[in-house]
C-alpha positions as CSV (number, residue, x, y, z in Angstrom):
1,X,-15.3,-0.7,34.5
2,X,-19.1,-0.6,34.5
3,X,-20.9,-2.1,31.6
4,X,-22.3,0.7,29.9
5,X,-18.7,2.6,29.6
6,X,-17.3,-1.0,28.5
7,X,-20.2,-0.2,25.9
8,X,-19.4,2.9,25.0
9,X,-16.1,3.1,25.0
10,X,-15.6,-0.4,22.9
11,X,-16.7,1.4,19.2
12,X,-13.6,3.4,19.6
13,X,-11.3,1.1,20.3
14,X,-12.0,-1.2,17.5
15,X,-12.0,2.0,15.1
16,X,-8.5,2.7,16.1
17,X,-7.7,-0.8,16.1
18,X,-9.2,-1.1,12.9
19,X,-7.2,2.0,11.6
20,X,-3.3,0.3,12.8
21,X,-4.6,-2.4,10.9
22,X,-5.6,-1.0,7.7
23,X,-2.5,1.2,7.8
24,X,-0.1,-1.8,8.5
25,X,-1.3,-3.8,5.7
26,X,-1.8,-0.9,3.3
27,X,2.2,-0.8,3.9
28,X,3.0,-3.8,3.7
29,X,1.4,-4.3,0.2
30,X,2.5,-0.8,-0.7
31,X,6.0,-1.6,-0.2
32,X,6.5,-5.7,-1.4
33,X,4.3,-4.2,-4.4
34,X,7.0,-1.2,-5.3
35,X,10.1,-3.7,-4.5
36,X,8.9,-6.3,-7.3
37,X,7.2,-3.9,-9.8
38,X,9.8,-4.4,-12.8
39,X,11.3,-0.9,-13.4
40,X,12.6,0.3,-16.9
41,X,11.6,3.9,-16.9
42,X,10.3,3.7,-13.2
43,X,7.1,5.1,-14.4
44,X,4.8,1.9,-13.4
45,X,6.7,1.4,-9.9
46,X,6.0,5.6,-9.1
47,X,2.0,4.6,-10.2
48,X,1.5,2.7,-6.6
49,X,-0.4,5.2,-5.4
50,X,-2.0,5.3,-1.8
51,X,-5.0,7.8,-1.8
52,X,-7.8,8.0,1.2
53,X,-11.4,8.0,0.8
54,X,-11.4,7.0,-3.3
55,X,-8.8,5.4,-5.5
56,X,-6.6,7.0,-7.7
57,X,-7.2,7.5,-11.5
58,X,-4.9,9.1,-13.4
59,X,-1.4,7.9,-14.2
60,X,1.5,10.0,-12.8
61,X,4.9,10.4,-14.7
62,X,8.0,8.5,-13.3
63,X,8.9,9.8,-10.3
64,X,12.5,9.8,-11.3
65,X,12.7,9.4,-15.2
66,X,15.4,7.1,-16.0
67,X,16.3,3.8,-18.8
68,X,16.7,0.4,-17.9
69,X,16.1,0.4,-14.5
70,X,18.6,3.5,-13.9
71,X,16.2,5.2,-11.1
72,X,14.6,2.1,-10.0
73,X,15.8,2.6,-6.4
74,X,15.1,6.6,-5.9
75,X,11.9,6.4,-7.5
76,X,10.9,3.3,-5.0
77,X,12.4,5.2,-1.8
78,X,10.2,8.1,-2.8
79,X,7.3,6.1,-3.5
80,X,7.6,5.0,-0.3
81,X,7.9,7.5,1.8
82,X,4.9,9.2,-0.2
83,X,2.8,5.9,0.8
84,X,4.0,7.2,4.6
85,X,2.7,10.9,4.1
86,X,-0.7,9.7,3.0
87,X,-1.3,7.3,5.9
88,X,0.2,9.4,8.5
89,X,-2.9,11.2,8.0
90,X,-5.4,8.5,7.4
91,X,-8.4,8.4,10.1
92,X,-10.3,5.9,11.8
93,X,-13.3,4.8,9.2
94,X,-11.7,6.6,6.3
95,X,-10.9,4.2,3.3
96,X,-7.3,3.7,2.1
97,X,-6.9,2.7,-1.4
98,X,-3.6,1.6,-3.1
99,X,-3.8,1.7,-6.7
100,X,-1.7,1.1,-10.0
101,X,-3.1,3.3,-12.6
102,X,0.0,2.9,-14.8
103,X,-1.0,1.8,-18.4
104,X,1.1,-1.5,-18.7
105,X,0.9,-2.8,-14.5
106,X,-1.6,-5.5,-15.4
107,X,1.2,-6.9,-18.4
108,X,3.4,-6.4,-15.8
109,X,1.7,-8.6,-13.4
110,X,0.8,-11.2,-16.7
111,X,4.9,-11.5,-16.6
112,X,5.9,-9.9,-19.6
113,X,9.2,-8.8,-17.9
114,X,11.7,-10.8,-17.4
115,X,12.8,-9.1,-14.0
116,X,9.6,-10.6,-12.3
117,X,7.8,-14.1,-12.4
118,X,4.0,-12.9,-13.1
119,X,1.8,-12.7,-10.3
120,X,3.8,-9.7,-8.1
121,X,1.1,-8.5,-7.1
122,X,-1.0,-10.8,-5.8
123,X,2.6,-11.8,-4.2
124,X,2.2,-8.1,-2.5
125,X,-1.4,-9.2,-1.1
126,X,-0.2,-12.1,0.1
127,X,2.4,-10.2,2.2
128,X,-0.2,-7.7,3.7
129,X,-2.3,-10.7,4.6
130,X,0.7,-12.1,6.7
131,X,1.5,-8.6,7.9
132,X,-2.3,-8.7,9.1
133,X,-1.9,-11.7,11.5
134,X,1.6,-10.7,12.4
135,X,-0.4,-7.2,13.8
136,X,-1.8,-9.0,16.4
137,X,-4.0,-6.1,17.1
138,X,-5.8,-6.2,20.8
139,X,-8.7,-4.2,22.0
140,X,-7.7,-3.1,25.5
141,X,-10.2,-1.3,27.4
């Protein structure tokens, strides 16, 4: 390959590259984040909301209204597989935001339920840090 198509066709490949990697990770939080939210009425586990281009901002109801826990599993299989609809869709360059917009997440996180030791979330980071270097994205030209 000559230089100036190695030029040319390198911006490309790390946009796409770039994409994979956004998407992996944006999963890998997505889902360690939804598996150790603490669920009661399933409302703050159905807030992880992955939008593209700007973060979400308005609270959605449970995705499955339940009591103690009841829907905790639907209501994270769905969340889930909504995170998968959005990114299936996500471009190279476009931003992907995951967000909590639920009214209690940050007590949540603080550790006011007994179901979780605080700090789940930045748990969740952690795990789309290591799903980052696990990628082990190439550029191949």
């Amino acid at each position: 390959m000559d230089l100036e198509r190695l030029c040319n066709a390198l911006p490309g490949q790390i946009n796409k590259a770039a994409n994979v990697l956004a998407v992996t990770v944006t999963k890998a939080i997505g889902n360690d984040a939804i598996d150790h939210t603490p669920v009661d009425t399933s409302e703050a586990e159905s807030n992880w909301q992955v939008s593209l281009n700007s973060p979400a901002n308005f609270p959605l109801p449970a995705i499955v209204e339940g009591s103690r826990g009841s829907t905790a599993e639907e209501s994270a299989r769905q969340a889930k597989a909504h995170i998968l609809r959005v990114l299936k869709d996500k471009q190279p360059g476009e931003p992907a935001w995951l967000s909590n917009v639920a009214e209690h997440i940050v007590d949540l996180n603080n550790g006011t339920s007994k179901q979780e030791p605080r700090g789940f979330v930045e748990r969740a980071e952690r795990k789309g840090e290591l799903a980052a270097d696990a990628a082990g994205l190439e550029i191949k030209l």
